[in-house]
MILOSE-46872 format. One record per residue (C-alpha): y, x, z; residue number from 1. Coordinates in nm, 3 decimals. Each point is the difference from the previous one (the first is absolute). Last residue first. Layout:
% residues N
y,x,z,k
Y,X,Z,NUM $
...
% end
This chain:
% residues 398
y,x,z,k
0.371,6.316,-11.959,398 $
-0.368,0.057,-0.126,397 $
-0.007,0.141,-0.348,396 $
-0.293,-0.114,-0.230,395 $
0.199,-0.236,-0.263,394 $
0.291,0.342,0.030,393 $
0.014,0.071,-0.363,392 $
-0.104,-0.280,-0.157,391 $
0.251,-0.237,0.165,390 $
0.253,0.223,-0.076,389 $
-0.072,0.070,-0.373,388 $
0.342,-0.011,-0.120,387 $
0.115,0.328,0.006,386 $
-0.294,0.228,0.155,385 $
-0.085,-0.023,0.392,384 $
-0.178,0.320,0.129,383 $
-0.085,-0.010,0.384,382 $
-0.045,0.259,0.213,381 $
-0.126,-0.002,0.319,380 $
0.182,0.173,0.273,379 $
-0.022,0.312,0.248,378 $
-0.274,0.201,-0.160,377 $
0.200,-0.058,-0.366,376 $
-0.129,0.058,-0.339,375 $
0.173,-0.035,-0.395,374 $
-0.152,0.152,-0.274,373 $
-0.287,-0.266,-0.058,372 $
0.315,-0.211,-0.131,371 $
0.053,0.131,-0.318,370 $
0.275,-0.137,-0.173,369 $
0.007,-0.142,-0.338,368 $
0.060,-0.358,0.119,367 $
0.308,0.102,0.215,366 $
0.027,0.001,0.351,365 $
0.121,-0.175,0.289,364 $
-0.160,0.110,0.343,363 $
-0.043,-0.187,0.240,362 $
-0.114,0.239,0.325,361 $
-0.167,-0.179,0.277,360 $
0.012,0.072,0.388,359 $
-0.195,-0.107,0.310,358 $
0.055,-0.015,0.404,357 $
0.411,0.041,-0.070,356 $
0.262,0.187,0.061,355 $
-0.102,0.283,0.159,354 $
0.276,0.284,-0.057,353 $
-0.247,0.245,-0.145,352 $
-0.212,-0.262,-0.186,351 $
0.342,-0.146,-0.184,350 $
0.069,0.390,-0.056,349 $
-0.313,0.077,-0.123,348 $
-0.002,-0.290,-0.237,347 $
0.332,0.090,-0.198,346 $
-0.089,0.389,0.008,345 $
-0.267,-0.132,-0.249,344 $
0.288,-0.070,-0.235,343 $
-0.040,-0.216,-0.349,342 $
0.211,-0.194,-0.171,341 $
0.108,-0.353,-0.130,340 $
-0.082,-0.129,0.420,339 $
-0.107,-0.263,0.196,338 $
-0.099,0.115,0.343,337 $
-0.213,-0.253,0.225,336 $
0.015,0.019,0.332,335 $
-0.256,-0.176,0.203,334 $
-0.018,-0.130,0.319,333 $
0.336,0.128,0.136,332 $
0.090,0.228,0.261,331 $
0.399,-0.038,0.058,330 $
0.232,0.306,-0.105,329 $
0.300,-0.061,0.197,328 $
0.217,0.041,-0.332,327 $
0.280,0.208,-0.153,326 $
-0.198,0.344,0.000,325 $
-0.340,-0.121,-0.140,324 $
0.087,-0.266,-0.233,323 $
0.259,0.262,-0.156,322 $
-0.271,0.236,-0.063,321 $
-0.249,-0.245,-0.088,320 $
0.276,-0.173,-0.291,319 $
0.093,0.315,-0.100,318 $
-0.390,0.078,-0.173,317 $
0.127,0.203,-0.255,316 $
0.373,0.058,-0.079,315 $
0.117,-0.111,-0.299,314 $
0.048,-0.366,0.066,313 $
-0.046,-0.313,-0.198,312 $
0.281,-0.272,0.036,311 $
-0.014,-0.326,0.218,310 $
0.121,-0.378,-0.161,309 $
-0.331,-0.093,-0.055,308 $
-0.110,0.114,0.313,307 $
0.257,-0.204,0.211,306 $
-0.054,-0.366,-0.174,305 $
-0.412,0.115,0.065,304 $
0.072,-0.011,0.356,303 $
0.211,-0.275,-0.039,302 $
-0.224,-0.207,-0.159,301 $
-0.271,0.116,0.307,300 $
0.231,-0.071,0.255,299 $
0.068,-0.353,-0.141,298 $
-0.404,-0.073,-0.038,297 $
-0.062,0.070,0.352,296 $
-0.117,0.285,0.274,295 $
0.094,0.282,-0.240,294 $
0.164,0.293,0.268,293 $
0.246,0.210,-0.238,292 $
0.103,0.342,0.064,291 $
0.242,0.164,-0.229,290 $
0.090,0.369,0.038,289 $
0.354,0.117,-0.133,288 $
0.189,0.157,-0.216,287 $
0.131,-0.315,-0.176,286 $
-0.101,0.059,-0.330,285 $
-0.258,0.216,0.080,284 $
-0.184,-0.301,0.178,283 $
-0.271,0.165,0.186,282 $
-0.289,-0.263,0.067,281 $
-0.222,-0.175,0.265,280 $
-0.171,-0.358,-0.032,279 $
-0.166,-0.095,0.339,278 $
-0.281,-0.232,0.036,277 $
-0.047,-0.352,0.140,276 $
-0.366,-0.153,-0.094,275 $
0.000,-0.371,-0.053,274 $
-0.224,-0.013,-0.294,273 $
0.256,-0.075,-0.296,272 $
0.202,0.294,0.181,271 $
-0.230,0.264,-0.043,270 $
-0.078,-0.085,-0.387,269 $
0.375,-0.040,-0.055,268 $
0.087,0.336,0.166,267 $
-0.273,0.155,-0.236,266 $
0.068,-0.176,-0.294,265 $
0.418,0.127,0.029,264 $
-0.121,0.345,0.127,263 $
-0.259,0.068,-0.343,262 $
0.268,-0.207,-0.191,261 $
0.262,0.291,0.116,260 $
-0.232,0.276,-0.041,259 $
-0.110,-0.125,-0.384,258 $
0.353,-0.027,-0.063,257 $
0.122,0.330,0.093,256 $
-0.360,0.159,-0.182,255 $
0.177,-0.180,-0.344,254 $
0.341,0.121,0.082,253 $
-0.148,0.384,0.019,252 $
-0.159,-0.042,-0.310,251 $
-0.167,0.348,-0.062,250 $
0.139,0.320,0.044,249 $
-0.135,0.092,0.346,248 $
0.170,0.061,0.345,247 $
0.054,-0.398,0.043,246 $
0.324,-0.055,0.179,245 $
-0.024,-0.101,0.371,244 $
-0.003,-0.361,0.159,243 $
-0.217,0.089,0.251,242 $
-0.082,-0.348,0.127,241 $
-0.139,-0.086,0.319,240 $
-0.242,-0.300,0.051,239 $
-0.088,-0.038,0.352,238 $
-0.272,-0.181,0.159,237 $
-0.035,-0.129,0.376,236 $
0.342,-0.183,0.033,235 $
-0.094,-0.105,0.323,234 $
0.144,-0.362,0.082,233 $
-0.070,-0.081,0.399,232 $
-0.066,-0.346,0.000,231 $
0.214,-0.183,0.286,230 $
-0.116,-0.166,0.323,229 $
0.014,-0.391,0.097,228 $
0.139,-0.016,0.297,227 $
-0.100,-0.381,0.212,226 $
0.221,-0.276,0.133,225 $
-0.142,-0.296,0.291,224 $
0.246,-0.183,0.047,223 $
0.285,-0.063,0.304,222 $
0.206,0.156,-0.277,221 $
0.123,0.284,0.275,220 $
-0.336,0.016,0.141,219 $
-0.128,0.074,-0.325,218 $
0.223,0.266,-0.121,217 $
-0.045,0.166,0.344,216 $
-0.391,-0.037,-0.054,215 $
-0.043,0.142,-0.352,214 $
-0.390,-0.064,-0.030,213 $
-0.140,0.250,-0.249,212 $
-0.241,0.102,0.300,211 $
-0.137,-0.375,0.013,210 $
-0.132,-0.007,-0.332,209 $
0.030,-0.263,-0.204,208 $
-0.290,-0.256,-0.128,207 $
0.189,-0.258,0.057,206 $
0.372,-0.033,-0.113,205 $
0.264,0.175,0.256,204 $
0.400,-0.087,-0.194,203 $
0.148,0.290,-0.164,202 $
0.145,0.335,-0.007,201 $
0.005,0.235,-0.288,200 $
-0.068,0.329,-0.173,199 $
0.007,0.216,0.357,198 $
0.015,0.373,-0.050,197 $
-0.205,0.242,0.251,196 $
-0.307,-0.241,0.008,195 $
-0.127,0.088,-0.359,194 $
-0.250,-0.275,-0.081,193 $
0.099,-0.158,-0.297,192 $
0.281,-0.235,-0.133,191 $
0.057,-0.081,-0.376,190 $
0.334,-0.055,-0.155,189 $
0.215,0.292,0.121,188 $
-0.246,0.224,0.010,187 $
0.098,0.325,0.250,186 $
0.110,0.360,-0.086,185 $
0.017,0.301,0.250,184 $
-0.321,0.112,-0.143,183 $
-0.249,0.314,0.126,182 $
-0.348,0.037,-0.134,181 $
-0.321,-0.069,0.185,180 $
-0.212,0.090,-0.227,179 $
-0.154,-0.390,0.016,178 $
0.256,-0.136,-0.208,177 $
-0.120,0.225,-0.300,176 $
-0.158,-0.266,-0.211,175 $
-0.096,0.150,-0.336,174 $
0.104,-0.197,-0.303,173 $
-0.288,-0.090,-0.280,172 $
0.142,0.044,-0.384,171 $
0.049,-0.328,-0.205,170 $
0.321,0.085,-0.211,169 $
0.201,-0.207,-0.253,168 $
0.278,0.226,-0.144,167 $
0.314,-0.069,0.004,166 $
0.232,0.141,-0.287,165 $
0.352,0.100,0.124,164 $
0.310,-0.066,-0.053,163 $
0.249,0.054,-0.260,162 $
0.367,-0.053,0.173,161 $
0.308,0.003,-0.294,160 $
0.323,0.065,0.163,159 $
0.338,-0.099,-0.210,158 $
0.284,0.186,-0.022,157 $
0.384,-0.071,-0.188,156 $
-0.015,-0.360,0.157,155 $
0.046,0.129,0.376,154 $
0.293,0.213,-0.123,153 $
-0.105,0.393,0.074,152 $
0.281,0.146,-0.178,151 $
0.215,-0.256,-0.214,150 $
0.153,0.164,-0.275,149 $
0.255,-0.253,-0.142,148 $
-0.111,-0.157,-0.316,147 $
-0.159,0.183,-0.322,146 $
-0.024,0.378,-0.025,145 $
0.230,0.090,-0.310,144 $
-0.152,0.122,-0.336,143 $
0.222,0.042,-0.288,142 $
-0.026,0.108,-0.400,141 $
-0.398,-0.190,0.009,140 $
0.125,-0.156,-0.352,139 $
-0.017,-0.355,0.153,138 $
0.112,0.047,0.352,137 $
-0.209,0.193,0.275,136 $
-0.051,-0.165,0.357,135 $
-0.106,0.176,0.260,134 $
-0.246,-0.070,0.324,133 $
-0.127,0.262,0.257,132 $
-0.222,0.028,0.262,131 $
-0.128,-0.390,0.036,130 $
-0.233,0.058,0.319,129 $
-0.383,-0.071,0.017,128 $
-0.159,0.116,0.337,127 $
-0.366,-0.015,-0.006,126 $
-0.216,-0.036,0.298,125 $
-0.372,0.100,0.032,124 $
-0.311,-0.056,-0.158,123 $
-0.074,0.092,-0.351,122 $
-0.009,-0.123,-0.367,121 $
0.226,-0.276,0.037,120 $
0.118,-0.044,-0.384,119 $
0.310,-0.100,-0.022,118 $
0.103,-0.255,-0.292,117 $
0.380,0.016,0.001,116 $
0.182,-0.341,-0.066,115 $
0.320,-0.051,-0.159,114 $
0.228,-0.334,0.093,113 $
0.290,-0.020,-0.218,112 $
0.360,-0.111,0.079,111 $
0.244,-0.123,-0.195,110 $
0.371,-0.001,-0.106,109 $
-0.028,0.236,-0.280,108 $
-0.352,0.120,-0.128,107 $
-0.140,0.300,0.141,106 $
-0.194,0.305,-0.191,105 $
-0.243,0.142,0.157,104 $
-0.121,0.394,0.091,103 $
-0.253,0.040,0.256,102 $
-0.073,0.354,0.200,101 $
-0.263,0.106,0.277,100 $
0.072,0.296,0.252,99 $
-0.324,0.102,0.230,98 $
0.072,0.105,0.338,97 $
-0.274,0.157,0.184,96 $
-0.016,-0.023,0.400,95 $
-0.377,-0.025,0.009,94 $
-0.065,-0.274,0.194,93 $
0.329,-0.138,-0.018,92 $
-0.061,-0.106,-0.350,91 $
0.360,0.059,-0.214,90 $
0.153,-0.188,-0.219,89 $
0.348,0.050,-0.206,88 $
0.107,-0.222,-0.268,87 $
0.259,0.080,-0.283,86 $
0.148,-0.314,-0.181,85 $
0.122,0.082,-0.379,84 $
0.222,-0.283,-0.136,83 $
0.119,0.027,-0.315,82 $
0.133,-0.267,-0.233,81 $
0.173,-0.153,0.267,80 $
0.196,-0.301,-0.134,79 $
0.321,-0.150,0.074,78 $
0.146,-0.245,0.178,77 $
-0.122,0.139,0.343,76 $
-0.185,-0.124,0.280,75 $
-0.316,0.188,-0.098,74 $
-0.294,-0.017,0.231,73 $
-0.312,0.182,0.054,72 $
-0.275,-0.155,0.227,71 $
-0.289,0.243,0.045,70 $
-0.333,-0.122,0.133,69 $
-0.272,0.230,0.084,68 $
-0.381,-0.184,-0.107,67 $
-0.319,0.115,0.201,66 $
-0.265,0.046,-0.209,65 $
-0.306,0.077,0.239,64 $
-0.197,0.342,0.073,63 $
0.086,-0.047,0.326,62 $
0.143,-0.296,0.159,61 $
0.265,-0.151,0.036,60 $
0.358,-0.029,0.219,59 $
0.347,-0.009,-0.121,58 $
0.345,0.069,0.114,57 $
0.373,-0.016,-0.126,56 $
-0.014,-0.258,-0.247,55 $
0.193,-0.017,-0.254,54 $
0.136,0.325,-0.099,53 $
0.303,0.070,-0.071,52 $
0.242,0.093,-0.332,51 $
0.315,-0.131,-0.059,50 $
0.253,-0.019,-0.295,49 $
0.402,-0.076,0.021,48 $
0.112,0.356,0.021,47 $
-0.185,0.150,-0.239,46 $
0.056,-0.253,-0.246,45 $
0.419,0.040,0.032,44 $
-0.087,0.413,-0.015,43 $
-0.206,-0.011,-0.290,42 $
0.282,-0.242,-0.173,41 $
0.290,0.221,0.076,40 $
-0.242,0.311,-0.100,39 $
-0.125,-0.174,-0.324,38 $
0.373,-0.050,-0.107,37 $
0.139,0.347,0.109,36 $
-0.291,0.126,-0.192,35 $
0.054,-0.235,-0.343,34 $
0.354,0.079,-0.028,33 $
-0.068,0.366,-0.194,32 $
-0.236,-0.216,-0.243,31 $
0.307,-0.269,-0.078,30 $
0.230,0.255,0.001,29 $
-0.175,0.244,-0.298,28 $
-0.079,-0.270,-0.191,27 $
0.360,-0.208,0.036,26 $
0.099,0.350,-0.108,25 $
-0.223,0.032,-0.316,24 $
0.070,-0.309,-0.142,23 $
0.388,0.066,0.038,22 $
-0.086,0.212,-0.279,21 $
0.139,0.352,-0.024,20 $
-0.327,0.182,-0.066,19 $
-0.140,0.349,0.112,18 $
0.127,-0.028,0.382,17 $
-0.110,-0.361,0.048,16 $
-0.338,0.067,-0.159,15 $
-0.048,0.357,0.203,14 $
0.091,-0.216,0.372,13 $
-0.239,-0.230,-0.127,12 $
-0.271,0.165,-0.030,11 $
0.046,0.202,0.333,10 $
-0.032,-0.341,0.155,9 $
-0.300,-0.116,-0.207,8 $
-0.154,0.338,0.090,7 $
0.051,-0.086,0.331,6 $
-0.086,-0.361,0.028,5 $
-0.324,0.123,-0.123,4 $
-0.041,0.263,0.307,3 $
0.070,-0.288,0.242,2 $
-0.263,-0.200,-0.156,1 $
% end
C-alpha cells in the first residue's frame, strides 16, 4: 500500500503539472492531505486502544488445551484497521523466548475477547508477556505503538503452570528405622516412643506405665498425669534431582519431563504410605540449593510449585556438590539420584562422603538408547524412558 500511494502521488504531481485544470489540483491536494489525515487519526486510535491479558495465571495439565485470554479494547470513535499484537513466551526450563504475532482489526467503541489455544506440551512455567502492540492505518503509511508503555504491568504477563503427570506406582519400600539414623524432627500428629521430646500430657488411663508418670505435674493437679513421647520422623529416602542439560541431541524437554513426573510419582507414592522423604534440588534461578522435607500433601505441592518454576543447569551433578558443602550431610536410607545424564563420579562421591546405606541411579533416557552401556559398583542403575514410568521401575525397591 504505501508504495501504491506513491505512484499515485507522483501521478498526480505529473497531471497537475501537464494540465491546467482545477481537476488536477484538488487531485494532487486531496492525495498529499491523506498522510496528515491518517496520522491525526492513527495517533487519536492509538491513544484510546488497550491491550491486556485477562487473566494473569493458569494451571493444567500436560498435553492439554489450555486457552490464553486477550481482551483488546478500543475507546475510540474510529476504527482500527490494523492491529498487530506481538507476544513474548518463554519456558523457564529452558530459558528460550519464542516471539508470536496477531494482526486484527478493532471496531470503535468495543472490546473483543481473543483466545490463544496453547498447547501444554511440557512441564514447567511459562511466562507470557504482551512485547509490543502497534496500530497501522488503512494504507499501512503509519505505525505507532498503541497506549502508554507500561513495563511489567500485572495485566501485560500472565504465568501458565503445566504440571505434572502422576503415575500410579505399587513398588515395596524398605524400612530403614532400624539403621539407626539421626533426626532432629518429631510427628506432630502421632506420638511414639522417643523419651527426649514429650508429644503431650494427659490424664493416667489403665494400662499405663508407671515410668511415663509425670509426678510434679501430678502433684500439682492433685491427679494422676502421664508423658506421652513423640515419634521421631526420619526422612529415610531421598530423591535428589540433577537438573542438568541432556549431553545428547535428542529432546532435551521431553527427558525434563519424564524426570520431573519420575520425582512428582515418586514423592506421591512415598507420601500416600506415610513415609517422609527429602526432595533436594539446585535452583539456577536463584543460585541456590533447595531442600524440601515432604511429610504432607502441602509440602509436597510446593515441592513440585518450586521445580516447575527451576531452570536446567550446565554444570553436571551441582546439586551433590552444593548438597555436600552447604549441608551437615545426614546418613540417609536410601538416596536416590534422578538425573537427564550420566556421571559415575556422581556415585563415588555420594559413597565417598557416606551418605547413605544404598544408592540408585534414575536415569532418563531416550527410546533409542542403549542402556546395557551404562554400570555402576556403587549404585544401581535404573533406565526410565518418557512415559513408561511404571514400566520402567515395576521391579525397583524404594
Amino acid at each position: 500500500m504505501p508504495f501504491l500511494y506513491t505512484v499515485l502521488l507522483v501521478a498526480s504531481v505529473f497531471f497537475y503539472i501537464l494540465y491546467e485544470h482545477a481537476f488536477s489540483f484538488y487531485l494532487f491536494a486531496f492525495l498529499f492531505l491523506v498522510p496528515v489525515v491518517l496520522l491525526i487519526m492513527t495517533i487519536y486510535t492509538a491513544r484510546r486502544t488497550k491491550v491486556s491479558f485477562v487473566e494473569s495465571n493458569t494451571t493444567a495439565g500436560r498435553s492439554a488445551r489450555i486457552p490464553v485470554k486477550l481482551r483488546v479494547t478500543n475507546n475510540s470513535m474510529l476504527p482500527c484497521p490494523n492491529l498487530l499484537i506481538e507476544i513474548e513466551y518463554c519456558n523457564l526450563l529452558d530459558g528460550r523466548n519464542t516471539v508470536m504475532k496477531i494482526n486484527t482489526p478493532v471496531y470503535p467503541k468495543e472490546s473483543q475477547l481473543m483466545t490463544l489455544t496453547v498447547s501444554g506440551m511440557h512441564c514447567g512455567t511459562v511466562n507470557f508477556r504482551i512485547k509490543r502492540c502497534r496500530i497501522s492505518d488503512m494504507l499501512k503509511l503509519f505505525t505507532l505503538r498503541v497506549g502508554k508503555k507500561e513495563s511489567g504491568a500485572p495485566d501485560k504477563t500472565c504465568t501458565l503452570t503445566i504440571l505434572p503427570e502422576y503415575t500410579p506406582l505399587e513398588n515395596s519400600i524398605s524400612d530403614y528405622s532400624e539403621m539407626g539414623l539421626e533426626t532432629d524432627e518429631y510427628s506432630k500428629t502421632k506420638k511414639g516412643d522417643d523419651p527426649s521430646e514429650i508429644f503431650d500430657i494427659r490424664d493416667y488411663a489403665d494400662g499405663d506405665k508407671l515410668n511415663r508418670v509425670h509426678w510434679k505435674l501430678s502433684a500439682k493437679q492433685d491427679k494422676t498425669m502421664v508423658k506421652d513421647y513423640s515419634l521421631p520422623i526420619t526422612n529415610s529416602i531421598m530423591l535428589m534431582l540433577d537438573l542438568v542439560k541432556p549431553s545428547n541431541d535428542g529432546d532435551e524437554l521431553a527427558k525434563f519431563d519424564s524426570l520431573i513426573e519420575t520425582a512428582a510419582s515418586l514423592s506421591q507414592h512415598l507420601l500416600d504410605n506415610g513415609v517422609p522423604h527429602r526432595v533436594v534440588f539446585f535452583d539456577k534461578i536463584n543460585n541456590r540449593l533447595v531442600v524440601e522435607n515432604i511429610t504432607d500433601e502441602e509440602s509436597h505441592g510446593e515441592m513440585i510449585a518450586m521445580l516447575l518454576r527451576a531452570q536446567m543447569c550446565d554444570k553436571n551433578s551441582i546439586v551433590l556438590h552444593e548438597f555436600m558443602a552447604e549441608t551437615d550431610n545426614l546418613r540417609c536410607g536410601h538416596i536416590l539420584y534422578i538425573s537427564n545424564q550420566y556421571s559415575p563420579e556422581a556415585c563415588e562421591l555420594m559413597n565417598e562422603a557416606e551418605l547413605a546405606f544404598k544408592y540408585s541411579y534414575l536415569l532418563m533416557m531416550d527410546e533409542s538408547s542403549d542402556n546395557t552401556q551404562f554400570y555402576d559398583e556403587y549404585a544401581e542403575i535404573v533406565p526410565v524412558f518418557p512415559g513408561r514410568l511404571g514400566e520402567s521401575i515395576q521391579e525397583f525397591c524404594l
